[in-house]
C-alpha positions as CSV (number, residue, x, y, z in Angstrom):
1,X,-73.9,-40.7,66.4
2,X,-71.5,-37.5,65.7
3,X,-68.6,-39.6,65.9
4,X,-66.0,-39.1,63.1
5,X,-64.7,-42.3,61.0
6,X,-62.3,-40.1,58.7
7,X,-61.7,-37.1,57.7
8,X,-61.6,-35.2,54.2
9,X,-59.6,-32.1,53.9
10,X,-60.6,-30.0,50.6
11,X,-59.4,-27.0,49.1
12,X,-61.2,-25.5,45.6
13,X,-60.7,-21.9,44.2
14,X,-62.7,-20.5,41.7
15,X,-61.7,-17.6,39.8
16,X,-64.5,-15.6,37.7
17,X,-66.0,-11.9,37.2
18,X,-68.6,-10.7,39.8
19,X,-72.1,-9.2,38.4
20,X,-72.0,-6.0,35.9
21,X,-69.3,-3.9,37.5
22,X,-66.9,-6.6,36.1
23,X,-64.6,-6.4,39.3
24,X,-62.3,-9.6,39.3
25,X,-63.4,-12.0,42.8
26,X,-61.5,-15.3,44.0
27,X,-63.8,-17.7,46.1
28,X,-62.2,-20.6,48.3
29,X,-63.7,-23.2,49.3
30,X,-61.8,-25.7,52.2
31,X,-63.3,-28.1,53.8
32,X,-64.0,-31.4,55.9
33,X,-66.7,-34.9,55.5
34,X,-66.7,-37.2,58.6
35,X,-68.5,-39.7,59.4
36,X,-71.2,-41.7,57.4
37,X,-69.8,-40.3,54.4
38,X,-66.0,-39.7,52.8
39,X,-65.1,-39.1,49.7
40,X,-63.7,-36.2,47.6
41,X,-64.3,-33.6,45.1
42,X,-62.3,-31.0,43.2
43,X,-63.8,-27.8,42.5
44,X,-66.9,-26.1,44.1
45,X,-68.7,-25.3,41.1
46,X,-71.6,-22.9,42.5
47,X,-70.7,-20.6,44.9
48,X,-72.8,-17.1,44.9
49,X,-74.3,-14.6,47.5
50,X,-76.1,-11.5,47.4
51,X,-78.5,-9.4,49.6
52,X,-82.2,-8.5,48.4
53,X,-83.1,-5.4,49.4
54,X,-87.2,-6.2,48.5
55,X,-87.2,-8.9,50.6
56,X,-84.7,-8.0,53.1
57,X,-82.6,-11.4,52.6
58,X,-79.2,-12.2,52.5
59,X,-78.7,-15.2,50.4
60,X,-75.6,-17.6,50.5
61,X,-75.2,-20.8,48.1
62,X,-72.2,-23.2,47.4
63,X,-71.6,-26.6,46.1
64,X,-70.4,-29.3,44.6
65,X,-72.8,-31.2,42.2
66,X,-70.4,-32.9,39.4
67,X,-70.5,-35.7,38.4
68,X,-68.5,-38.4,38.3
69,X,-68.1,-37.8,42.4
70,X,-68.0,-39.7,45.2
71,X,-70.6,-37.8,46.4
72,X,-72.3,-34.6,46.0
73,X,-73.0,-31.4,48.3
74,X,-74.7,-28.5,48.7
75,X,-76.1,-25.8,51.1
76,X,-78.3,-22.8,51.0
77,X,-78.8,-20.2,53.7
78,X,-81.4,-17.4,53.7
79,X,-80.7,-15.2,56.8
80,X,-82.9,-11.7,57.7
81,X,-81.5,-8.7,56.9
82,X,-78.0,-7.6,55.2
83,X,-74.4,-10.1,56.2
84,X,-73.1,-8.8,58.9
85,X,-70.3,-10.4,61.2
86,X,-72.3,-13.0,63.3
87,X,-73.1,-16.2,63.9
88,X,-76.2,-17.6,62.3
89,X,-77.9,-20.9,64.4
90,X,-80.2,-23.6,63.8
91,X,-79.9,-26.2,66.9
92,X,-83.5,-26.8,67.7
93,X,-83.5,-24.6,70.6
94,X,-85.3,-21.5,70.4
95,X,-83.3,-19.5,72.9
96,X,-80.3,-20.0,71.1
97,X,-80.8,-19.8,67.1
98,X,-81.5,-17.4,64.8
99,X,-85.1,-16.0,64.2
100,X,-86.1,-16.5,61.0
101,X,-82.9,-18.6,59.5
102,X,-83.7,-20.9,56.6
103,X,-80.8,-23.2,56.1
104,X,-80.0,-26.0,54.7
105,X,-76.8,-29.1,54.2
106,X,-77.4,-31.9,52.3
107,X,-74.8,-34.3,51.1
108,X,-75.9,-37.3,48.8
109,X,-74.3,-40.5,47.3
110,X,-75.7,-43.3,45.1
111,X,-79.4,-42.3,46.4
112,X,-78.5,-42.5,49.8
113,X,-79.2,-38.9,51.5
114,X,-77.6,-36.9,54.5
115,X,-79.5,-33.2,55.4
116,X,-79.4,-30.5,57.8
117,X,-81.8,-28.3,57.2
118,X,-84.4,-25.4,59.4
119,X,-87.0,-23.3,57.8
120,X,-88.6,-22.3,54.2
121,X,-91.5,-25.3,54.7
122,X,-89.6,-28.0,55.8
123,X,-89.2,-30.5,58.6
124,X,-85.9,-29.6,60.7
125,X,-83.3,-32.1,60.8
126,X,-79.8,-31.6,62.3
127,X,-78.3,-28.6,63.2
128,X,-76.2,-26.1,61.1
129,X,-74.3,-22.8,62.2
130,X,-72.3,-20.4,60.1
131,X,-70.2,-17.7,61.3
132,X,-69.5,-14.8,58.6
133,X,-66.2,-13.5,60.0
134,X,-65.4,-10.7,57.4
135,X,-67.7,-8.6,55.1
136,X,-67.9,-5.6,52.9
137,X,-69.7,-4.1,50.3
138,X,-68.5,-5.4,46.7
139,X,-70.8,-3.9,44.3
140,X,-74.8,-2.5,44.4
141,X,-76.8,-3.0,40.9
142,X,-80.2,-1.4,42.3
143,X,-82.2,-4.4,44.5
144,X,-79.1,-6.4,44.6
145,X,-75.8,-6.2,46.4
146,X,-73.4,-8.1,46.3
147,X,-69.5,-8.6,49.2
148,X,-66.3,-9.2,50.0
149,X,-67.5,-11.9,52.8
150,X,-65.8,-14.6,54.6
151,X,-66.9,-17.2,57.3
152,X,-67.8,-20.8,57.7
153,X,-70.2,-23.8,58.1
154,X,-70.9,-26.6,60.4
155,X,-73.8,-28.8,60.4
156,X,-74.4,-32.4,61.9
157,X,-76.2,-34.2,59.3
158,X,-79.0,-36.7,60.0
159,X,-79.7,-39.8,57.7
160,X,-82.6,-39.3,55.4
161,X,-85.5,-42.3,56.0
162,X,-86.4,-44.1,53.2
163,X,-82.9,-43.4,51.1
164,X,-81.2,-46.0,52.7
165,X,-78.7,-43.6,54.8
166,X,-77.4,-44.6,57.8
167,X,-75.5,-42.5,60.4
168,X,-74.4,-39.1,61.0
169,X,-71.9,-37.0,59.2
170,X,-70.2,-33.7,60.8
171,X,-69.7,-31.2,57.5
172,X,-67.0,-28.1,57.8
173,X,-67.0,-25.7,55.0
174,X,-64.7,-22.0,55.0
175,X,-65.5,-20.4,52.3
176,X,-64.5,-17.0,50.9
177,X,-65.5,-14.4,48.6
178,X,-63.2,-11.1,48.0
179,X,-60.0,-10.0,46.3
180,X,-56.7,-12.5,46.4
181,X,-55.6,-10.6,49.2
182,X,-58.6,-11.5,51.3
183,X,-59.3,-14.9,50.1
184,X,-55.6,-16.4,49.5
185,X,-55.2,-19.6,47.0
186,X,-54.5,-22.6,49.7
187,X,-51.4,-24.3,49.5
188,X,-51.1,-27.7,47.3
């Protein structure tokens, strides 16, 4: 059931300093909720990446956890290795995703729980892909660096047992991390 009921169009920007260098950074966060679940939110209020060098990880985190909400999101994705411009794949078959991907969509409201998620101990569910389509180096701070990086998300969400979730939801997110000229406020 990946049929959509309606569709939520989104746009947040968040405007803050990046790490110890102090360099100025715009996120943007746009996108679309159909299916099981509508609703809408305001601001994506975490929104980070980085690349470990010690454990050879790229890490990628954004969401939108405020309440009063209609309902809540997040995701988390753990690729191998530094960003690079790719598509990263969890679809449950083996010749087609990405070797060692953790990743994970969940979207929640009044209990009720939707998830997409592959890897770091848990039971798959779903499928999610995200393409980075842009990305350079922003600032190193010895194990840690940080980019200008750009891309998106899809996932197909799968009702959670036992919450009381029912269907399927399709979630889009672009996202952005750079200087205004590379991540452009969206129009109101």
């Amino acid at each position: 059931m990946r049929t959509g009921v309606a569709s939520l169009l989104v746009a947040v920007v968040v405007v803050g300093a990046s790490g110890c260098g102090g360099s100025n950074t715009t996120s943007t966060c746009t996108g679309a909720v159909m299916g099981a679940l509508t609703g809408t939110f305001s601001v994506c209020n975490d929104f980070d990446e980085r690349y470990r060098a010690n454990l050879d990880t790229w890490s990628f985190t954004a969401a939108y956890t405020e309440l009063p909400t209609s309902f809540t999101w997040s995701t988390e994705w753990e690729p191998k290795g530094e960003p690079k411009a790719t598509t990263y794949l969890f679809s449950g078959d083996p010749n087609r995703d990405t070797k060692n991907l953790s990743c994970d969509v969940t979207l929640e409201k009044a209990g009720k729980k939707w998830v997409a998620r592959n890897g770091a101990g848990t039971v798959s569910s779903g499928d999610c892909s995200m393409t980075v389509s842009s990305v350079e180096t922003l600032e190193e701070n010895g194990n840690v660096t940080t980019y200008k990086v750009q891309g998106d998300v899809t996932a197909h969400l799968e009702a959670v047992p036992g919450t009381g979730s029912t269907g399927a939801i399709t979630f889009t997110l672009a996202w952005c991390k750079g200087d205004v000229v590379m991540c452009p406020q969206p129009m109101r």
